[in-house]
C-alpha positions as CSV (number, residue, x, y, z in Angstrom):
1,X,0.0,0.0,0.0
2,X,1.6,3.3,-0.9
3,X,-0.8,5.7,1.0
4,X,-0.3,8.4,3.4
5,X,-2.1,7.1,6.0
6,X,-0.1,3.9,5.5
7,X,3.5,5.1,5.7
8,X,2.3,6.9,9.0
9,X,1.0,3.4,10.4
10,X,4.6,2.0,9.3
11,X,6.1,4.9,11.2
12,X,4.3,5.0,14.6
13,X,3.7,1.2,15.2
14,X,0.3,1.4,15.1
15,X,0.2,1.5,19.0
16,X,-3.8,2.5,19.8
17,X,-4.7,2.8,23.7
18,X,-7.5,0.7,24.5
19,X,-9.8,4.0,24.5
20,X,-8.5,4.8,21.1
21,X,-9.6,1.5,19.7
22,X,-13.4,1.5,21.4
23,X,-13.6,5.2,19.9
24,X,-12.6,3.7,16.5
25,X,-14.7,1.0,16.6
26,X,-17.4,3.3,17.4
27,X,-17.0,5.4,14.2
28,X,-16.5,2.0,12.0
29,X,-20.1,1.4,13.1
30,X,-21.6,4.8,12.9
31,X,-19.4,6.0,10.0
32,X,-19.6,9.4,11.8
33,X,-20.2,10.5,15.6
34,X,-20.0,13.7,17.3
35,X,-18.2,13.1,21.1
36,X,-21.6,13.2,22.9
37,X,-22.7,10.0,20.7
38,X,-19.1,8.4,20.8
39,X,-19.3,8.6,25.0
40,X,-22.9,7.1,24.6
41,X,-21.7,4.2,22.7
42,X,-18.8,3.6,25.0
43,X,-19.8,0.4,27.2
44,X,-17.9,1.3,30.2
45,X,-19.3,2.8,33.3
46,X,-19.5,5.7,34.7
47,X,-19.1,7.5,31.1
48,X,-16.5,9.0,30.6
49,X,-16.1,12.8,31.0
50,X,-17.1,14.7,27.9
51,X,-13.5,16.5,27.8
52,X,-11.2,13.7,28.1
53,X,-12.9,11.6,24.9
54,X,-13.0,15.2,23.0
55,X,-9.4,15.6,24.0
56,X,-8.3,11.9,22.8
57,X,-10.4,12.0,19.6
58,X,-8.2,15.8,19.0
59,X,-5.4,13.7,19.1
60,X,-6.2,11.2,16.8
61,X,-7.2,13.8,14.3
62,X,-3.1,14.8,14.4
63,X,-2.1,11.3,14.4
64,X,-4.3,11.0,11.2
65,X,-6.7,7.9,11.8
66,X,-9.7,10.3,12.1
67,X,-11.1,13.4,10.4
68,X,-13.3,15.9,11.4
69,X,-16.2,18.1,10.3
70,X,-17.0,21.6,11.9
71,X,-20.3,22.2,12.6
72,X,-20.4,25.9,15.0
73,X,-18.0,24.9,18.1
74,X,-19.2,21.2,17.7
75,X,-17.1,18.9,15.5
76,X,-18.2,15.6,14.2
77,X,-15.8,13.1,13.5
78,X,-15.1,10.1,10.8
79,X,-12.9,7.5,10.5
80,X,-10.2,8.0,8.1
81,X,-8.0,4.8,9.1
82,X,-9.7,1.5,7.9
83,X,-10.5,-1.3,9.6
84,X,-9.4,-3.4,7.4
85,X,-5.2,-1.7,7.5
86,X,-5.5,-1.8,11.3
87,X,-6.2,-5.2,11.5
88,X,-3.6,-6.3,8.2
89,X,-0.9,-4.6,10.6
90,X,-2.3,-5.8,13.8
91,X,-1.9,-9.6,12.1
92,X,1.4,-8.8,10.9
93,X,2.2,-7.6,14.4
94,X,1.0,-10.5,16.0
95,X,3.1,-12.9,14.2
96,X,6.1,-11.1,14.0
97,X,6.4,-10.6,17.8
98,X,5.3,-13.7,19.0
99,X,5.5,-16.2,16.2
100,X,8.6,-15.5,14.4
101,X,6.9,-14.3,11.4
102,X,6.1,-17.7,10.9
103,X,2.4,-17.8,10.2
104,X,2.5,-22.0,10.5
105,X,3.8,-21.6,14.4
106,X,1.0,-19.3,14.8
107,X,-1.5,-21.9,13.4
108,X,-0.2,-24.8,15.2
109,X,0.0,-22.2,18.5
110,X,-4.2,-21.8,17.7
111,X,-4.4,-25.9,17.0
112,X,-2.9,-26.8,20.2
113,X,-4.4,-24.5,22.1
114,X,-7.6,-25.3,21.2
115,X,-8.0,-22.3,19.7
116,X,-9.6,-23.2,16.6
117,X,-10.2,-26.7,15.6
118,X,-8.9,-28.8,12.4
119,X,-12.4,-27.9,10.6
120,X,-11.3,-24.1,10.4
121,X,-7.6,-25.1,9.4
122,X,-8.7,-27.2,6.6
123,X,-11.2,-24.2,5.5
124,X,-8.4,-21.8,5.9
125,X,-6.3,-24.4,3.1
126,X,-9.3,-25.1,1.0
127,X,-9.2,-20.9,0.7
128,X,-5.6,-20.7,0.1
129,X,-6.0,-23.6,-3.0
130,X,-8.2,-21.2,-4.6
131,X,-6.7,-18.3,-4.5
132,X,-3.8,-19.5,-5.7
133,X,-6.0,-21.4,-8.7
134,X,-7.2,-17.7,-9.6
C-alpha cells in the first residue's frame, strides 16, 4: 500500500490505547459521531467525561486515523484509518512478535491451544487452493 495514511502506520507502530480503539470501533459502526454520541456508545461505566474523549479523539485527528467536520464549536468526527489496515498490521504484528513471522507456528499455537479446531484449518487451506487457482 503506498498511502499516506499507510506510511504513517509504518512509522508510529500502530500502537492505539485501549480507548482509542473503542472510539474507532465506534466510528467504523456509525461511519460518523459527534463526542456526545461516541461517550454514549462507550460500554464502560461511569461514562467517561465529555473533555477527556473530545481531547483523545483531537489527538487522533493529528495522528491522522480520524477526520473531522465543523459544525459551529461542535465537530463531528469520521474514520479515516480502515478497519481493514489496522487489522492487516495488527496480524502482521502478531506474528512477528510472537511467532517469528512464521504464520504456520502461529497456526499450530491456535491448533494446540484449542484455539480453533482442524475444521477451520482445513477451510483456511481449501481458501488458500483457490486463491492460488485464480
Amino acid at each position: 500500500m503506498s498511502c499516506y495514511i499507510c506510511t504513517v502506520l509504518e512509522k508510529r507502530k500502530m500502537k492505539l490505547s485501549t480507548r482509542e480503539e473503542s472510539i474507532m470501533n465506534i466510528l467504523w459502526q456509525k461511519k460518523r459521531a459527534f463526542v456526545k454520541e461516541i461517550i454514549e456508545a462507550l460500554e464502560e461505566e461511569p461514562k467517561p467525561a465529555y473533555n477527556t474523549i473530545s481531547s483523545i479523539t483531537r489527538r487522533m485527528v493529528d495522528k491522522g486515523w480520524v477526520g473531522f467536520e465543523a459544525f459551529g464549536k461542535t465537530h463531528q468526527y469520521y474514520p479515516i484509518l480502515k478497519k481493514e489496515t489496522l487489522k492487516k498490521k495488527r496480524a502482521k504484528q502478531l506474528i512477528q512478535d510472537y511467532f517469528e513471522n512464521s504464520f504456520k507456528d502461529m497456526v499450530s499455537y491456535f491448533v494446540q491451544n484449542d484455539i480453533v479446531d482442524q475444521e477451520e484449518v482445513e477451510k483456511i487451506l481449501e481458501e488458500i487452493k483457490q486463491s492460488e487457482n485464480e
